[in-house]
MARBA-937763 format. One record per residue: x, y, z of N, C-alpha, C in turn. Coordinates in Angstrom, 3 decimals. Example, Ala and Ser with C-alpha at 12.3 -4.5 7.8 and 13.67 -1.06 7.14 Angstrom:
<atoms>
> neast|nnorth|nup|caeast|canorth|caup|ceast|cnorth|cup
> 13.190|-5.690|7.800|12.300|-4.500|7.800|13.200|-3.300|7.800 .
> 12.850|-2.250|7.080|13.670|-1.060|7.140|12.900|0.030|7.870 .
</atoms>
This chain:
<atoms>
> neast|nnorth|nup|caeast|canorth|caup|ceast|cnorth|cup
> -23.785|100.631|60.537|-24.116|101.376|61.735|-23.261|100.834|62.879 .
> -22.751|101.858|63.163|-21.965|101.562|64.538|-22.602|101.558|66.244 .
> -22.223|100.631|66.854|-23.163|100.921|68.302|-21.735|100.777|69.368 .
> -21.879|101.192|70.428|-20.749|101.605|71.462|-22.013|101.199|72.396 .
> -21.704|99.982|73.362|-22.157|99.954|73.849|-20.634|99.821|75.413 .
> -21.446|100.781|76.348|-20.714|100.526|77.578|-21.423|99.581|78.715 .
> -20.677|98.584|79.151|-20.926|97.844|80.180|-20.665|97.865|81.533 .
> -21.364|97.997|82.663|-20.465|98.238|84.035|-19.607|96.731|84.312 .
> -18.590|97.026|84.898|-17.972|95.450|85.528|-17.113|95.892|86.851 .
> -18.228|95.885|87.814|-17.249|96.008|89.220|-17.427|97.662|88.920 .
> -16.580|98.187|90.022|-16.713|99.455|90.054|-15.221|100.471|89.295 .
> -14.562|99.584|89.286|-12.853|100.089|88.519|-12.762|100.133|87.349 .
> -13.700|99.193|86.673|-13.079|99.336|85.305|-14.699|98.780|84.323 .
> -14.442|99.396|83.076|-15.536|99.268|82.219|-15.216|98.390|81.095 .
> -16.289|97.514|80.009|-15.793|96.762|79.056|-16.354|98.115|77.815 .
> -15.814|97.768|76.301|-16.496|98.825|75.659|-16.026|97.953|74.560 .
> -17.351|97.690|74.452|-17.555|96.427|72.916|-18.466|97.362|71.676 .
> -17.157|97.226|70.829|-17.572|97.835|69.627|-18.722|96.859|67.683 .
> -19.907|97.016|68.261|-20.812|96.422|67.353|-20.992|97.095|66.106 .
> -21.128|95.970|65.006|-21.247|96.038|63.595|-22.768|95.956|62.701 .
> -23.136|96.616|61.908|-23.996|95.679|61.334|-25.541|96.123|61.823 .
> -26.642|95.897|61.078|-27.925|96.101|61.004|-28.178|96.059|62.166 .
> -29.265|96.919|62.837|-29.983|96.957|65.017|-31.121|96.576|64.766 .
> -31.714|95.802|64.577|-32.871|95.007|64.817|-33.638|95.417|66.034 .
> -34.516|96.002|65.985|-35.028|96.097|67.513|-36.933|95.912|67.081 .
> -37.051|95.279|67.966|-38.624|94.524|68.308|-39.285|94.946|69.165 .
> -40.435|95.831|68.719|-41.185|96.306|69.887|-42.801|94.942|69.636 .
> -43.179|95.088|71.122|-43.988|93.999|71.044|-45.670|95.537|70.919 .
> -46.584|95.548|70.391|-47.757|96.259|70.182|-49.078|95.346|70.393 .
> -49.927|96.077|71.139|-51.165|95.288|70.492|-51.987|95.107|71.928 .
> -53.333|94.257|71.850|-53.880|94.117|73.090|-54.486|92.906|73.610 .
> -54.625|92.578|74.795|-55.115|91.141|75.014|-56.545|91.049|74.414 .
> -56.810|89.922|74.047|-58.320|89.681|73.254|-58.938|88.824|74.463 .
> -60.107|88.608|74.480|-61.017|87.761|75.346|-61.894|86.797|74.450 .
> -61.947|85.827|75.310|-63.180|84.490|74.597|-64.705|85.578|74.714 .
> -65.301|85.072|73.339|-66.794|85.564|72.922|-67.354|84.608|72.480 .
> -68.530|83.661|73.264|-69.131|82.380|72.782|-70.034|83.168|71.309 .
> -70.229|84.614|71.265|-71.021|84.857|69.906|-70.079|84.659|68.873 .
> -68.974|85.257|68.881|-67.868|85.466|67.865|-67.526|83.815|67.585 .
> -67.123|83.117|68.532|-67.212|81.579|68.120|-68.129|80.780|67.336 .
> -69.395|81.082|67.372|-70.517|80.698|66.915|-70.734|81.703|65.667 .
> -70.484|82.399|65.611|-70.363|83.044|63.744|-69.332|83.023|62.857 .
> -68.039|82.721|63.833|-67.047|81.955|63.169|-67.485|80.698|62.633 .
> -68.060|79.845|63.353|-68.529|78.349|63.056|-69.218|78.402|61.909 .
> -70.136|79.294|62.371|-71.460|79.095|61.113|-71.010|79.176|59.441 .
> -70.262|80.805|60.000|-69.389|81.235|58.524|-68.763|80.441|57.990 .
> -67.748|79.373|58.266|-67.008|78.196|58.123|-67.993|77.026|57.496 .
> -69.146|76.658|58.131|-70.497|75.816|57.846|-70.643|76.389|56.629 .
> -71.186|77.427|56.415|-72.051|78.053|54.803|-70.950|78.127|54.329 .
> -69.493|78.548|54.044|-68.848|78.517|53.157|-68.448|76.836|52.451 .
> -68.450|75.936|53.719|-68.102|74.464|53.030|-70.114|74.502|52.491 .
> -70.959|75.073|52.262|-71.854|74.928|51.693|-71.615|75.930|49.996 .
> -71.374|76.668|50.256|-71.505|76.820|48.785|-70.350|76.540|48.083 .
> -68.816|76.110|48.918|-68.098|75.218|48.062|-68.403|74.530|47.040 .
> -69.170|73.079|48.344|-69.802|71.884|48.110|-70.842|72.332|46.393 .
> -71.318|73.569|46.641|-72.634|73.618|45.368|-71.696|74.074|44.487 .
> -70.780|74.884|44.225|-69.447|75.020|43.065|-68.960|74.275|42.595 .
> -68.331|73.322|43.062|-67.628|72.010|42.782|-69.030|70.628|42.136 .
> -70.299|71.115|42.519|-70.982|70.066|41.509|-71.529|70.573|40.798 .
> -71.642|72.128|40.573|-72.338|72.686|39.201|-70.859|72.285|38.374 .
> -69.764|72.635|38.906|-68.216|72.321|38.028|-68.439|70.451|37.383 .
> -68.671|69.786|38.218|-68.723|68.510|37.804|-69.868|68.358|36.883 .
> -70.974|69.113|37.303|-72.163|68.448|36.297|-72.004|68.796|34.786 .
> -71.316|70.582|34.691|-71.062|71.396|33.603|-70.102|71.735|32.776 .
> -69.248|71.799|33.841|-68.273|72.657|32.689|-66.880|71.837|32.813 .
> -66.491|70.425|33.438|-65.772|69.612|33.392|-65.523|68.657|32.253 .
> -64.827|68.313|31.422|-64.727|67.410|29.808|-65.888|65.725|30.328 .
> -65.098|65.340|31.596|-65.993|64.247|31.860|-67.316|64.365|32.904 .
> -67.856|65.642|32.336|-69.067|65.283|33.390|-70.290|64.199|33.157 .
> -70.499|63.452|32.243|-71.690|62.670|31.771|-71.603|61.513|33.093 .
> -69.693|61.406|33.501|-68.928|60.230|34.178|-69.272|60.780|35.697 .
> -68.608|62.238|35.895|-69.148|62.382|37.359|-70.404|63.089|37.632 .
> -71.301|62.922|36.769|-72.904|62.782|37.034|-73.274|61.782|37.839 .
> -72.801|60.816|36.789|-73.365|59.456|36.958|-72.737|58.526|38.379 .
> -71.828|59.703|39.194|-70.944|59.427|40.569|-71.658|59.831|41.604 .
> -72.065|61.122|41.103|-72.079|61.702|42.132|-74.021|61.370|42.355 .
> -74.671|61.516|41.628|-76.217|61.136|41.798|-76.578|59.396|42.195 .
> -77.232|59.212|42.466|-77.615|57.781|42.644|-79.202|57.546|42.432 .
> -79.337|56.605|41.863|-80.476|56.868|41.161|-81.505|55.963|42.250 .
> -82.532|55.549|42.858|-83.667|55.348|43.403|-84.696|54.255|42.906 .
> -84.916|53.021|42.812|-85.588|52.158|42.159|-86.462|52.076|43.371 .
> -87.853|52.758|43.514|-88.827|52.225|44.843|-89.077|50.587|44.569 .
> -89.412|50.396|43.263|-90.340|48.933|43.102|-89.187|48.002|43.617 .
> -87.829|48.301|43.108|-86.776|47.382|43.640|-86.707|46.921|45.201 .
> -86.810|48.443|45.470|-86.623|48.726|47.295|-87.694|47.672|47.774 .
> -88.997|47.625|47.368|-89.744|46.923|48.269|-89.809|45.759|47.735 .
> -89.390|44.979|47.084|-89.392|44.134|46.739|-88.246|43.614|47.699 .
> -87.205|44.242|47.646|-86.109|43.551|49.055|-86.585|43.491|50.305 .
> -87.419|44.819|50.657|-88.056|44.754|51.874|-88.429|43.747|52.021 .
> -89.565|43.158|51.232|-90.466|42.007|51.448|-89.458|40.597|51.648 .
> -88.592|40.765|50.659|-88.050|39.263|50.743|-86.837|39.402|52.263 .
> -86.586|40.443|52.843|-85.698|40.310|54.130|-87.094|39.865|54.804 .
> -87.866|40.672|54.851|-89.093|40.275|56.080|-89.633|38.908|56.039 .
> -89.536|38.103|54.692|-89.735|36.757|54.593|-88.853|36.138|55.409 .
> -87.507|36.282|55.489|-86.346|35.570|55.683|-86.608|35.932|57.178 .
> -86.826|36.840|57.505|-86.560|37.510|59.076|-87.626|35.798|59.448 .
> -88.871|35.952|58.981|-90.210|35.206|59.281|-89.881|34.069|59.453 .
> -89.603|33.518|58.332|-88.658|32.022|57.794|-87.228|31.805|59.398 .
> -86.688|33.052|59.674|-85.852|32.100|60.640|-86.207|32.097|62.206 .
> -87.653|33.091|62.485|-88.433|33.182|63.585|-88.885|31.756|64.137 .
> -89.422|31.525|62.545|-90.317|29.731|62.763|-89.667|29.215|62.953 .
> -88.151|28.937|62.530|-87.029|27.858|62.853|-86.754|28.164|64.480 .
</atoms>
C-alpha cells in the first residue's frame, strides 16, 4: 500500500514523502469506569471462596487419588493426644509455681 503524504513547509514550497508498507492505525474505544466499594467487596469475596474450594480439591487430591496419599494424610492431619496435653499443662504450671517460690 502506497501513502502520499503532503507536508506544508513555509509557504513556497511542499515536501512529498512517498511511504511503503502495512498503515497501522489505532483507534483508542471504550469508557471511563468508576470505583464501586460493592464490586470490590464481591471481587474479594469471590477470590476468598474460590482459594476455598481450591484448598478442599487439592486435599480430597491428597487424601485420594494421589500414589502417596497414606504419606500426605499423615502431613496434612495432626493428630490430638488430650491426656498428653494436660499432662504438659500441669507440669508447665508446676514449673511456673516452682519458679514463683524461688
Amino acid at each position: 500500500c502506497e501513502q502520499r503524504v503532503l507536508e506544508p513547509d513555509e509557504r513556497t514550497k511542499r515536501i512529498l514523502r512517498k511511504r511503503f508498507g502495512v498503515r497501522v492505525i489505532f483507534a483508542q474505544t471504550g469508557q471511563t469506569g468508576r470505583f464501586s466499594w460493592p464490586v470490590l467487596l464481591t471481587q474479594i469475596a469471590s477470590g476468598v471462596g474460590l482459594m476455598a474450594v481450591i484448598t478442599a480439591v487439592v486435599e480430597i487430591m491428597a487424601f485420594y487419588v494421589l500414589p502417596q496419599s497414606s504419606y500426605y494424610g499423615a502431613c496434612l492431619v495432626d493428630t490430638y493426644d488430650a491426656e498428653r496435653a494436660e499432662l504438659l499443662l500441669k507440669q508447665r504450671q508446676q514449673q511456673q509455681q516452682q519458679q514463683q517460690q524461688q
